[in-house]
Each structure stands twice: as structure tokens, then as C-alpha cells.
TORKOL-4160 file (C-alpha; in steps of 0.2 Angstrom, whole numbers, padded with zeros to 4 digits, m for minus):
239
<pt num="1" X="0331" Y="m0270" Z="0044"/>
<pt num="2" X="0324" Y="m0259" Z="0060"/>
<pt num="3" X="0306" Y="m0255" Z="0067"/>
<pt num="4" X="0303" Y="m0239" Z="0074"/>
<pt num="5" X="0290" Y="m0225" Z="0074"/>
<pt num="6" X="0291" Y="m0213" Z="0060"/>
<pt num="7" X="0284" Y="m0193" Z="0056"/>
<pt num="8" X="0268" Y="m0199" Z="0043"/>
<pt num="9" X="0273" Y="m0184" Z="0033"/>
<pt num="10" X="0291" Y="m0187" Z="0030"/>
<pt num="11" X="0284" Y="m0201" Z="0022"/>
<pt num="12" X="0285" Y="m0202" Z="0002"/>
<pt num="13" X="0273" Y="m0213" Z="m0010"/>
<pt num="14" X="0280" Y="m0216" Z="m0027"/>
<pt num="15" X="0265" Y="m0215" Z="m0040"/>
<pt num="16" X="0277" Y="m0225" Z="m0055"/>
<pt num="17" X="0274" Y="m0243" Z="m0042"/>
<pt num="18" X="0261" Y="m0237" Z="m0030"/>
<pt num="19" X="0239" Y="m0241" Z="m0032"/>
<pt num="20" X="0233" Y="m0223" Z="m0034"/>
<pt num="21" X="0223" Y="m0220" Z="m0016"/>
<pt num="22" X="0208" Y="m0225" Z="m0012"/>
<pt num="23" X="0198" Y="m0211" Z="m0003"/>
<pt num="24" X="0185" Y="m0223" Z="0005"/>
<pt num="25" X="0195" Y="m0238" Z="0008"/>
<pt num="26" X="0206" Y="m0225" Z="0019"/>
<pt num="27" X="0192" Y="m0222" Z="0028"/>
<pt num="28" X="0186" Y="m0241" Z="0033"/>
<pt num="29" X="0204" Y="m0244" Z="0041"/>
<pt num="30" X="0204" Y="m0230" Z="0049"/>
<pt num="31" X="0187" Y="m0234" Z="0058"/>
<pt num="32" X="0197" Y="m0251" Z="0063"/>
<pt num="33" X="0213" Y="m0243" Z="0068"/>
<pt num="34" X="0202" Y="m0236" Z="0081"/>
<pt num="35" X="0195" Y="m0250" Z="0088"/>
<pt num="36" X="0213" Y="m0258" Z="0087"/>
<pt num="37" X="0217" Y="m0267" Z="0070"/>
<pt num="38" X="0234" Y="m0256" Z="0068"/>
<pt num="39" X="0247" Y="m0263" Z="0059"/>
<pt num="40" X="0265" Y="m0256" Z="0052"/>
<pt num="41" X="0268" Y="m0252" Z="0037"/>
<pt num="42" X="0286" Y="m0255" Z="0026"/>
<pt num="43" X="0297" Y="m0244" Z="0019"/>
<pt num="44" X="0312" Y="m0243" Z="0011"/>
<pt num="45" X="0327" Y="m0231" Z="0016"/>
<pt num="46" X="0332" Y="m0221" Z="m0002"/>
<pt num="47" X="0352" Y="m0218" Z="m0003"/>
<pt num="48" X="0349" Y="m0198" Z="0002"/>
<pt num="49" X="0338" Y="m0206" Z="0016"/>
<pt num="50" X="0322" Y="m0204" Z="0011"/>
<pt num="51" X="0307" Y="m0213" Z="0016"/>
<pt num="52" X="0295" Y="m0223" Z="0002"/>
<pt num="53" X="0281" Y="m0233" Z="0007"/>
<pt num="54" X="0280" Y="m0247" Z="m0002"/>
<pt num="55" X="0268" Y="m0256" Z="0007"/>
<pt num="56" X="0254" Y="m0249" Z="0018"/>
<pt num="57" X="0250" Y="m0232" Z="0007"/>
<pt num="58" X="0232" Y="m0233" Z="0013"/>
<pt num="59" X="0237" Y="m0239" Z="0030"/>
<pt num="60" X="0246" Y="m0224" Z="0032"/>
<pt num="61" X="0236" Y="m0212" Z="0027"/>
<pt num="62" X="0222" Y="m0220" Z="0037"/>
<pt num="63" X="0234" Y="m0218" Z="0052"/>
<pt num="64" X="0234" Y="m0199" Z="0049"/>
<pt num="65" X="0214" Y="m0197" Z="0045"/>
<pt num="66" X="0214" Y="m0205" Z="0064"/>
<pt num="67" X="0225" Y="m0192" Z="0071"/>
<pt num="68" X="0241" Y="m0201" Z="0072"/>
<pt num="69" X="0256" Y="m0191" Z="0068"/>
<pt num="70" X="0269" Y="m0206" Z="0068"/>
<pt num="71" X="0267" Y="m0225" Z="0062"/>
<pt num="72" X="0275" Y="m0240" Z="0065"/>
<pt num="73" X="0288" Y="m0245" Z="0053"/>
<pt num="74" X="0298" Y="m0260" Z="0047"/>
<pt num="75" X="0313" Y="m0251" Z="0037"/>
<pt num="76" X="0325" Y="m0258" Z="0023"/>
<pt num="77" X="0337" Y="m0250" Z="0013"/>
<pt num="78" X="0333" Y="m0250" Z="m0004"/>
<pt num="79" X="0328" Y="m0239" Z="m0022"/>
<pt num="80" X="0315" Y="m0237" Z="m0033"/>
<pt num="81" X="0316" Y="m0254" Z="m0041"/>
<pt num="82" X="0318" Y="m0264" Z="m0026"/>
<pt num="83" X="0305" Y="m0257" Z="m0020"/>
<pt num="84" X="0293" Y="m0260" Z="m0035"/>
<pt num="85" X="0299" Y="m0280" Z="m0034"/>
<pt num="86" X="0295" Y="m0279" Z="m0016"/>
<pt num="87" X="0279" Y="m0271" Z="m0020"/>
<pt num="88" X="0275" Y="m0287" Z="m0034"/>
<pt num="89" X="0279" Y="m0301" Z="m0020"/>
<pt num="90" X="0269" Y="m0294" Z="m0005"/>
<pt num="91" X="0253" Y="m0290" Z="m0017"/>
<pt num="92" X="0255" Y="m0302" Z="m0027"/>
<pt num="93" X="0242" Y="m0316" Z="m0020"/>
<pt num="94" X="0230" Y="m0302" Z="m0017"/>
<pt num="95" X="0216" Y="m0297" Z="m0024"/>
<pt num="96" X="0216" Y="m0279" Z="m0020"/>
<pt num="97" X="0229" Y="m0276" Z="m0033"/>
<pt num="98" X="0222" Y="m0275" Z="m0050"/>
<pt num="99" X="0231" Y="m0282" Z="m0065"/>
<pt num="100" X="0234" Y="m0264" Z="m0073"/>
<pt num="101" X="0244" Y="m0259" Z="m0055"/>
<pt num="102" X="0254" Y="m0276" Z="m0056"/>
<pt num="103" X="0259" Y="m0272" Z="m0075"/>
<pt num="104" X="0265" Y="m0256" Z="m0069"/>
<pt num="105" X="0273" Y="m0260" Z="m0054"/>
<pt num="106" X="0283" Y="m0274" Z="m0064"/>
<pt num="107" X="0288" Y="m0261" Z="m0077"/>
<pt num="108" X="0295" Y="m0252" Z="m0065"/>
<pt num="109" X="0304" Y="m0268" Z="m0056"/>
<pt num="110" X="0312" Y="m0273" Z="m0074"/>
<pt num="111" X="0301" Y="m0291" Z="m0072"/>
<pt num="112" X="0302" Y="m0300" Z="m0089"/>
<pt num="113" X="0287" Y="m0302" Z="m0093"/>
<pt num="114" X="0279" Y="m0285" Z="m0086"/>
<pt num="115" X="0294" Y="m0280" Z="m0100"/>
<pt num="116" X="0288" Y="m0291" Z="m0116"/>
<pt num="117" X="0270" Y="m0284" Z="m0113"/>
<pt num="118" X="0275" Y="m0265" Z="m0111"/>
<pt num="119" X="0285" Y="m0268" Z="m0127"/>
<pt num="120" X="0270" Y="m0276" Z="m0136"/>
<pt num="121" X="0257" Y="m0260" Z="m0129"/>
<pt num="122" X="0270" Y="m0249" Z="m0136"/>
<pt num="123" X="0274" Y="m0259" Z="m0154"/>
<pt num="124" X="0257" Y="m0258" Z="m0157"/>
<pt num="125" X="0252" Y="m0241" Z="m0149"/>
<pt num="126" X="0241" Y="m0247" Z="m0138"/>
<pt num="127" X="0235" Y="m0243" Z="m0119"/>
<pt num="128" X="0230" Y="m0249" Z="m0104"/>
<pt num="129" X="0212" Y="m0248" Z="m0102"/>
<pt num="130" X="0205" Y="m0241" Z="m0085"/>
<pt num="131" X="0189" Y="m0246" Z="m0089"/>
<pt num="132" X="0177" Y="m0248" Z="m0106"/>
<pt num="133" X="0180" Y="m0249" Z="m0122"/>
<pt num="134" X="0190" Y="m0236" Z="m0133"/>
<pt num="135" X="0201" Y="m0236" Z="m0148"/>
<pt num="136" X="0218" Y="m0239" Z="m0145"/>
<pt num="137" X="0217" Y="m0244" Z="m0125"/>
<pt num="138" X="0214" Y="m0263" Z="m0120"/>
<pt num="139" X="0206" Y="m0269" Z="m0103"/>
<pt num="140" X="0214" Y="m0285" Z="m0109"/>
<pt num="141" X="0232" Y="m0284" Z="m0098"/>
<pt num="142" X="0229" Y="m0299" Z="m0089"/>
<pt num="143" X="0229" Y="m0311" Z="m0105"/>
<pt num="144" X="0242" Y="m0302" Z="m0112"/>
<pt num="145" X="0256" Y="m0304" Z="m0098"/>
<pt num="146" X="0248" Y="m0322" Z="m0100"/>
<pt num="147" X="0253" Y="m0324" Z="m0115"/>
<pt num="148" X="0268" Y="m0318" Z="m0113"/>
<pt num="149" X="0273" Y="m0332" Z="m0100"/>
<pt num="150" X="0269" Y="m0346" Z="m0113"/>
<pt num="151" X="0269" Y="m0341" Z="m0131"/>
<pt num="152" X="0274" Y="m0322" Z="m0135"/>
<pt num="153" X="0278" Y="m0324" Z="m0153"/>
<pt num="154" X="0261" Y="m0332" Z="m0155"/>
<pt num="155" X="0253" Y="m0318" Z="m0146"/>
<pt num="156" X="0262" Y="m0304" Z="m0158"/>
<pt num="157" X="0258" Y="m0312" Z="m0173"/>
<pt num="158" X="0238" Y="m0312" Z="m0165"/>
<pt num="159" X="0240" Y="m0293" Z="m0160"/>
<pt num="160" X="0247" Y="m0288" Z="m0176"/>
<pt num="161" X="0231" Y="m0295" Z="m0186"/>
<pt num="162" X="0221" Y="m0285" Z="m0175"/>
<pt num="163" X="0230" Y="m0269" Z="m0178"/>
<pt num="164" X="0228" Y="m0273" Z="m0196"/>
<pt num="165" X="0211" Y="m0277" Z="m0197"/>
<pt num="166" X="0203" Y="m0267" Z="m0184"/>
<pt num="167" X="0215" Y="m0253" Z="m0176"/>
<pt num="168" X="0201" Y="m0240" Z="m0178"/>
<pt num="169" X="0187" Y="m0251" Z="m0165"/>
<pt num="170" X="0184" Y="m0249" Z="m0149"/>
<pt num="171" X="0182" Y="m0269" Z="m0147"/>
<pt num="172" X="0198" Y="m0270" Z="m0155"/>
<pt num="173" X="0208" Y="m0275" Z="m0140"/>
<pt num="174" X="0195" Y="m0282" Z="m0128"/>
<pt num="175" X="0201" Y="m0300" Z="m0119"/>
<pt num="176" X="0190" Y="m0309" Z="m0131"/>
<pt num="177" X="0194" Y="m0303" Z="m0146"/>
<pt num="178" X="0213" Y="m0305" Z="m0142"/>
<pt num="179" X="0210" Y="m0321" Z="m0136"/>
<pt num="180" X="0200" Y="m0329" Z="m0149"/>
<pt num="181" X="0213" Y="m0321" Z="m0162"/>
<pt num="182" X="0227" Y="m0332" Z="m0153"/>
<pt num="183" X="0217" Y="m0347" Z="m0156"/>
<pt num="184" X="0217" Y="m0343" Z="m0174"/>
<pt num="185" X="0235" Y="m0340" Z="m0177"/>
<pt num="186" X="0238" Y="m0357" Z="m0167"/>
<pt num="187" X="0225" Y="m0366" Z="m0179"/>
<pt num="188" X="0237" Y="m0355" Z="m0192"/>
<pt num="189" X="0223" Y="m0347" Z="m0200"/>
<pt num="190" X="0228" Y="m0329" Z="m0196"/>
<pt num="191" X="0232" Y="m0326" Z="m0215"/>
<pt num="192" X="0218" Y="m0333" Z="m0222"/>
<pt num="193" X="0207" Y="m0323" Z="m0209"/>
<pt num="194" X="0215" Y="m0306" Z="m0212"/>
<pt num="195" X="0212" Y="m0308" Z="m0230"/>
<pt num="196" X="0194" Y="m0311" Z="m0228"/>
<pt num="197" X="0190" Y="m0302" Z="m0215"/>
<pt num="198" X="0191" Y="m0284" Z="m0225"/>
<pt num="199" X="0181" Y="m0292" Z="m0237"/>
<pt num="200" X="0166" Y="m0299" Z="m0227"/>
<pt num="201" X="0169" Y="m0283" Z="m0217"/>
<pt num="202" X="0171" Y="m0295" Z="m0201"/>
<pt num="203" X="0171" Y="m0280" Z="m0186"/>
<pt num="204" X="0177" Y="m0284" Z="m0167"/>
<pt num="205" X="0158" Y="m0281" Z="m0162"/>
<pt num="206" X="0150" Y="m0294" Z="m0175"/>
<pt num="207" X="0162" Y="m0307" Z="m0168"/>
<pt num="208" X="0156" Y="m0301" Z="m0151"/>
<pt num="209" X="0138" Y="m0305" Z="m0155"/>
<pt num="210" X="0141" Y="m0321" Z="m0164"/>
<pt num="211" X="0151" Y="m0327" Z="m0150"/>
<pt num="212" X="0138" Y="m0322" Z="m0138"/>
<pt num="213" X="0125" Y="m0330" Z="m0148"/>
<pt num="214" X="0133" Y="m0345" Z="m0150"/>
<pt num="215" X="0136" Y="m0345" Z="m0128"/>
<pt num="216" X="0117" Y="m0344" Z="m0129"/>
<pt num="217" X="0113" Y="m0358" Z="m0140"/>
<pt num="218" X="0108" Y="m0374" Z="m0132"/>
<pt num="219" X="0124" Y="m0387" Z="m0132"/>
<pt num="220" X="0137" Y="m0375" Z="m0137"/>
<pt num="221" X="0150" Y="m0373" Z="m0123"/>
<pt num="222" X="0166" Y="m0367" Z="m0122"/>
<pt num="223" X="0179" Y="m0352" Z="m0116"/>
<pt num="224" X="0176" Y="m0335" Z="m0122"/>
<pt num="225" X="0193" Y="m0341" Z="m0132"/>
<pt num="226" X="0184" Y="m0355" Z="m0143"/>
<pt num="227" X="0170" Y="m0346" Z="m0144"/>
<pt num="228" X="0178" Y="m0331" Z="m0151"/>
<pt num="229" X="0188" Y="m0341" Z="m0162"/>
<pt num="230" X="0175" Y="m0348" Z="m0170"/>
<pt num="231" X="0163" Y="m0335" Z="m0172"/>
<pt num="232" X="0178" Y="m0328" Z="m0181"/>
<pt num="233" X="0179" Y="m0343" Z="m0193"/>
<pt num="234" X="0160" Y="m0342" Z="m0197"/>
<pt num="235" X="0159" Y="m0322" Z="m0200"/>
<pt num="236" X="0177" Y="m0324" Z="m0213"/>
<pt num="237" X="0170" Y="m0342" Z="m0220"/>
<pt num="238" X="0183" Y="m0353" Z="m0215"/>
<pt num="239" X="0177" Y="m0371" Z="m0211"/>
């Protein structure tokens, strides 16, 4: 490890690990670094000695916005996958990093579980969301990596009754559908409800409603899960 000042544009940014930047956020810490809130930023020295930033993308950019030419700079030797679990452990108790980035990062680090849930996207042809609902993309990465960490076989037997049931609805993979289906395959019931939910023509967005209504009614509580769960049970039938 060594600290010294280095060139800002000799230094590279690998998208497959790294938070795409943000524009205005690069601009708020380059108001500070001018009234002296610098910090250094890490990177990691590649084998043909090349530069990647693995931590401090917008700090370094914000350095340049501010008119630096050279940053601070704590410098390891590492690669690409080193870089990504380095990348995991510094962000990881920060909010800034969104669960979509952290999945990706891991992919890229080989982390087991960041592994199980890129295989189950991919088994079911599924992406991540980056925001609303759409066929075939789920905002729903968080519980899935989740579920991966406690009960995967569970959560593949829940995702494969959504893909045969609704894999043309937008709602399809939303955290609450996906959570609620887990419930029903730990109760069991995922046969019984993916034989009557085609015939009660049971949809994503009609267990969405019920499960909404039943949040509204007076002395009904519960997790979106529960809820979910058994708004699925009353639209199929199943007491």
C-alpha cells in the first residue's frame, strides 16, 4: 500500500462494479472540497499498471470539476475482482449504494449469494428493474439476494409459479408478489394456487388491490408478505 498524488485522468472507472455517476452529487462535493472537506480516494494498481478507482468515483471527479489535476491516493495492488469485493465491504453499511449496484458489484466479486440470484434472474429470464413496473424486470433484488441467504430452494420453487402463472405482467415480479408467493410455497399451497389461479383468473394487480384493501381495513395488520399471501388465498379460494 502507498499514498501519493496521482494524474485524475490516468485514472480508470470500471462500469461492471462502479455506481453510474451522479452529475449533481459531483457537484455538492465539489462545492465542499473548496471549503476543505477533501478526501483521498483508493485504487487499485492493475497487473499492466493501470489505475481503477474503486472507491471515490464522484470524489474524483469532483476533484476535477474543482480544478484539481492530481488527487490523493491510497494504492493497492489488485484486479477486477478484488476490486469489486473491496468495493462491496467499504459500501456496504451505506445507503448511497443501491441494492441493484451491490448485486452487480458482487457478481463481478464472485459473492455467493450475488451468484444464486444472478442465476435465478437468468433461469427465469428476468431483469433488474431500474425503476417501475414492466414485464420481465423486477425491482424486487433486495428480497431476492434475501432469500437467497436463508431459503433458495423455497424461493425458486415461489419464482417458478410466478413465471407460470403471470410471466406476461408487469406486477409479476414486484417485492410483494414475490414475497407473498414465498409464503405460499412455505404454507405448501404453491400447487393448489397455481391450479386455481388460471381458472379464477387471479392477476399480480388484483392480489395488489386485495392486499391493499385488506392494509386499509380496520384490525388487519401485517407485512406486505402476509398480506400478500393471503390476498392470494382469498382471490384462488383456499381457506
Amino acid at each position: 500500500m502507498r499514498v501519493e498524488f496521482v494524474k485524475i485522468e490516468s485514472i480508470k472507472f470500471d462500469p461492471d462494479y462502479q455506481r453510474p455517476l451522479d452529475e449533481a452529487r459531483v457537484k455538492k462535493i465539489a462545492k465542499k472540497l473548496m471549503e476543505g472537506a477533501a478526501k483521498a480516494v483508493s485504487l487499485s494498481e492493475r497487473d499492466d499498471g493501470s489505475l481503477y478507482c474503486y472507491d471515490g468515483h464522484h470524489t474524483a471527479k469532483a476533484f476535477q470539476m474543482a480544478g484539481f489535476t492530481s488527487i490523493p491516493a491510497v494504492i493497492v495492488q489488485g484486479d477486477k475482482k478484488k476490486e469489486a469485493g473491496w468495493f462491496l465491504e467499504i459500501q456496504q453499511n451505506t445507503k448511497r449504494v443501491f441494492v441493484r449496484q451491490s448485486q452487480k458489484a458482487g457478481e463481478v466479486a464472485e459473492d455467493s449469494v450475488s451468484l444464486m440470484a444472478k442465476s435465478l434472474l437468468k433461469k427465469y429470464g428476468i431483469e433488474i428493474s431500474t425503476g417501475g413496473l414492466h414485464v420481465g424486470k423486477t425491482g424486487a433484488i433486495g428480497a431476492i439476494r434475501s432469500y437467497c441467504k436463508k431459503d433458495v430452494k423455497t424461493l425458486d420453487s415461489a419464482m417458478q409459479a410466478i413465471k407460470t402463472l403471470w410471466s406476461d405482467q408487469p406486477e409479476a415480479w414486484c417485492s410483494v408478489i414475490l414475497r407473498g408467493m414465498v409464503e405460499i410455497t412455505k404454507e405448501g399451497l404453491v400447487n393448489e394456487v397455481i391450479k386455481t389461479a388460471r381458472k379464477r383468473k387471479v392477476t399480480p394487480r388484483r392480489i395488489l388491490d386485495v392486499s391493499s384493501a385488506m392494509q386499509s381495513a380496520n384490525g388487519v395488520n401485517g407485512s406486505g408478505a402476509s398480506l400478500a399471501k393471503e390476498a392470494i388465498k382469498t382471490l384462488c379460494g383456499i381457506c
